[in-house]
N, C-alpha and C positions, 0 to 999 in steps of 0.2 A: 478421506483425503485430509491432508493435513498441510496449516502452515506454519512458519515461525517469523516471528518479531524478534528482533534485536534490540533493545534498548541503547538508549546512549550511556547507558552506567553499563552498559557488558551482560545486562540479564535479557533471558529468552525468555519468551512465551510459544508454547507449542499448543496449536488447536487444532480440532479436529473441524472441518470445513463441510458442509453439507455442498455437493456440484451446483451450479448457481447462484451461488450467495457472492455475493461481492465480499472483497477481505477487507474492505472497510466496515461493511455489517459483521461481518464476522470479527475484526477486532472491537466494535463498539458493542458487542454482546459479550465480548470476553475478557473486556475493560484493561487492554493492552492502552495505558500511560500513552500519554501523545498525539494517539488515534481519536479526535473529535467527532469529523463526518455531520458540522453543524448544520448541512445543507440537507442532510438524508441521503446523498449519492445524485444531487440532479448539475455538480460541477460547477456549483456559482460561491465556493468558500476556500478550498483548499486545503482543507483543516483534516486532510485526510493521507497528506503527503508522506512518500515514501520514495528510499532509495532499496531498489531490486538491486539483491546481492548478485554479484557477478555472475554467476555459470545460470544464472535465471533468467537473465537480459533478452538473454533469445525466443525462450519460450515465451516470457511473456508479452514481446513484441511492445512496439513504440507505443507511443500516446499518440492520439491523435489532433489534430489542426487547433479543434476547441483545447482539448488538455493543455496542449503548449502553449498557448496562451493564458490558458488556471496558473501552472507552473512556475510561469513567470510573478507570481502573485504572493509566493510561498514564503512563509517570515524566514526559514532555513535556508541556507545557500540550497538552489540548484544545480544537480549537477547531471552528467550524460544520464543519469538510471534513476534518476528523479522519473516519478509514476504519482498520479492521485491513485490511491486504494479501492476509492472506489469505481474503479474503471476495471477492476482487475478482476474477471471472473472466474471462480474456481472450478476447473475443469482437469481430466488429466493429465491434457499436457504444463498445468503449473503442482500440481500434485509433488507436495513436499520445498515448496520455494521458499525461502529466506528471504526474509525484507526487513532493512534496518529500518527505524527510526530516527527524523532527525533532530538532534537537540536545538534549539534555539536559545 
């Protein structure tokens, strides 16, 4: 399974996703620029922030009640497809999803 990062300078990262792993782990193993995850994945930093490229929004469904309120926390503007990464578990209904990064 595979995902991609967008940088803010226009460069991608494409990885390959093990099912289960959060794409926060999996960018802070693949050292995708941006991607902190100084918390580990347990949603108390934010440093994992991402905006889901549009035709992904769906599949990968909202954040939830805690998230929105992380989001609200995020040094990058938030916006509708603002996602912490690590919330986002790799399965194959997100199999091949784009996610920017946002510049600050």
């Amino acid at each position: 399974m595979k995902a991609t990062w967008i940088l803010p300078d226009g460069r991608e990262i494409g990885l390959e996703v093990k099912p289960g792993l959060s794409l926060m782990e999996a960018a802070v193993a693949g050292n995708v620029p941006g991607i902190i995850g100084e918390c580990g994945g347990t949603m108390s930093c934010a440093t994992c922030h991402v905006y889901v490229d549009g035709d992904w929004q769906g599949a990968a469904g909202g954040p939830s009640d805690f998230e929105e309120a992380m989001l609200d926390a995020t040094d990058a503007p938030r916006l509708d497809c603002s996602r912490l990464s690590c919330q986002l578990e790799m399965g194959p209904q997100i199999d091949g999803i784009v996610l920017r990064v946002p510049g600050v």
